[in-house]
Structure formats: structure tokens, C-alpha cells
C-alpha positions, 0 to 999 in steps of 0.5 A: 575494546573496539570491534575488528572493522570489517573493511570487506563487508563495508566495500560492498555497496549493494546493501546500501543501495538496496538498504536506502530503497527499501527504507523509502519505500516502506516509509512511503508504504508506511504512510500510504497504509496509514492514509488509507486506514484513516480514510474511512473516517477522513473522508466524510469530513472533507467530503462534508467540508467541500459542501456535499452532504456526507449523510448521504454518503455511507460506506458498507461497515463491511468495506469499512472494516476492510479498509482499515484491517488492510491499512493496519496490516501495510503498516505493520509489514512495511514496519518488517520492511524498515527493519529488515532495512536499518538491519541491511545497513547495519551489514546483519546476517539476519537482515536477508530473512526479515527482507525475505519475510517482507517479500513472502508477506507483501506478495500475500498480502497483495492478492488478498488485498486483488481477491478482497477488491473483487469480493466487496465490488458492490459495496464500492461500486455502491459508494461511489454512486452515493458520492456522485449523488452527492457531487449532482446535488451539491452542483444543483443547489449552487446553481451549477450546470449538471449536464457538465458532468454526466453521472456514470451508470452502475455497471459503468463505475463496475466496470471500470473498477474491474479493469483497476483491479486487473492494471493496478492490483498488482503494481505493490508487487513489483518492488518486492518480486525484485528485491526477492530476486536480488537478496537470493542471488547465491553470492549475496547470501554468501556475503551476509552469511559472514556479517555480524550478527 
């Protein structure tokens, strides 16, 4: 016995719209978060392989564990997004809460990540430093012209990771304040009420 098919449910596009979206979005997110996990550890190879000495370069084990915690838990939120996705195409009642359950925990995730940026300022400020130390020697020991490219200061690098921060940090927010918006509006939660489970 087939299942009766739900011609009303499948004329309804919106949740194939948002349904593709949100699986790009958390593939993308998905990889981003994995990047950035393992970047800790990439980043001393490649900087090594470029020529620097990466002896030079330490970050703080504290910005390390950071950076990896934050990556680990992107992926496995953009892991609920994915699932909140596959379940909005497949026209699930439950895909809704598992998308609002994504929305509430990368809003959250997004000012602790802002918050965490602020607290661990000097150890990143610190990092680029060493990384800039790194690029002058490696410039000096090929016989290149330092002068080329003026060393910023500490404050200078501070200041500009501030106002990072401030225009960036909240950028992963917009795409799940809209998603939130829209998978709230009363007719669309009407609509999946009566899908299959």
C-alpha cells in the first residue's frame, strides 16, 4: 500500500526554497567550521611551507582550544541545520522545530563566539604580531625590501580587530534572524502542522 500523496503539501513551494537554502548554507557552514577547527594545526605547516619560521609563531593554547571548540560545535549545529533541511523537503511537521532549534542555537553561538573574540584579544593580537615578525625575517633573509611593508603596531592590530568584531561578528546572524522570521509566520506553521510525521 502506497501512501495517499499529498498533492496539497507538495504545490507549496516555500519549503523547497528554504529547504535548498538551508542545506547550502549549512554545507558551507559545515566546511567553514571544519576549516576553522583544523586550522590551529594547518596553519603552522603552510606558514612553515611559505618559508617563515613557524617556531616563531605560537598561539596561546588557550585561543587554541577556543578555535577548535567553536569549530566543533559550528559543525555540529550546521549538522541540525542540515537536518532540519532534508526534514523541510521531505514536508515533516518536525522540521520547523529542529529549524527553530538551529535558529535559537546559532544566534547564541554567534554572541559567545563576538563575546569569546573580545576576551581572548591579546592573545590574537599577540599571534599576529609573531606572524608579522615572521613575514619581516623571512622578507630580510631573501634579500627583500622591509620597508615595503610596514610593521603595524600593537594597538594598531587591536584596534583594527576591534571594529572586525564590531562589522563582522554579527554577519552568521542574518541568515538565521530571516529564517526565524519566516518559519514562524502563522500560515506556514499552520501548513506543516498538517504534514506527515
Amino acid at each position: 500500500m502506497l501512501p495517499a500523496d499529498d498533492l496539497e503539501a507538495r504545490t507549496v513551494r516555500w519549503p523547497t526554497v528554504l529547504g535548498v537554502i538551508s542545506m547550502v548554507y549549512g554545507i558551507l557552514a559545515l566546511i567553514g567550521n571544519g576549516c576553522g577547527a583544523g586550522s590551529p594545526f594547518a596553519t603552522p605547516f603552510f606558514l612553515q611551507m611559505s618559508g617563515m619560521d613557524a617556531e616563531k609563531i605560537t598561539m596561546s593554547p588557550a585561543l587554541v582550544w577556543v578555535q577548535v571548540g567553536s569549530g566543533v560545535i559550528g559543525m555540529v549545529i550546521a549538522v541540525v541545520l542540515l537536518a532540519g533541511s532534508i526534514s523541510l523537503l521531505r514536508r515533516s511537521n518536525r522540521s520547523l522545530r529542529i529549524l527553530k532549534t538551529w535558529v535559537a542555537l546559532a544566534i547564541i553561538t554567534t554572541i559567545i563566539g563576538i563575546g569569546l573574540g573580545f576576551v581572548f584579544l591579546d592573545a590574537n593580537v599577540q599571534y599576529q604580531l609573531d606572524i608579522q615578525d615572521a613575514t619581516q625575517a623571512m622578507i630580510k633573509d631573501r634579500g627583500g625590501n622591509v620597508s615595503q611593508f610596514p610593521a603595524k603596531t600593537a594597538e594598531e592590530i587591536k584596534s583594527q580587530s576591534r571594529i572586525m568584531l564590531a562589522a563582522f561578528g554579527l554577519l552568521p546572524m542574518i541568515y538565521p534572524v530571516i529564517l526565524g522570521f519566516l518559519i514562524t509566520s502563522k500560515s506556514r506553521s499552520e501548513q506543516a502542522t498538517n504534514w506527515q510525521e
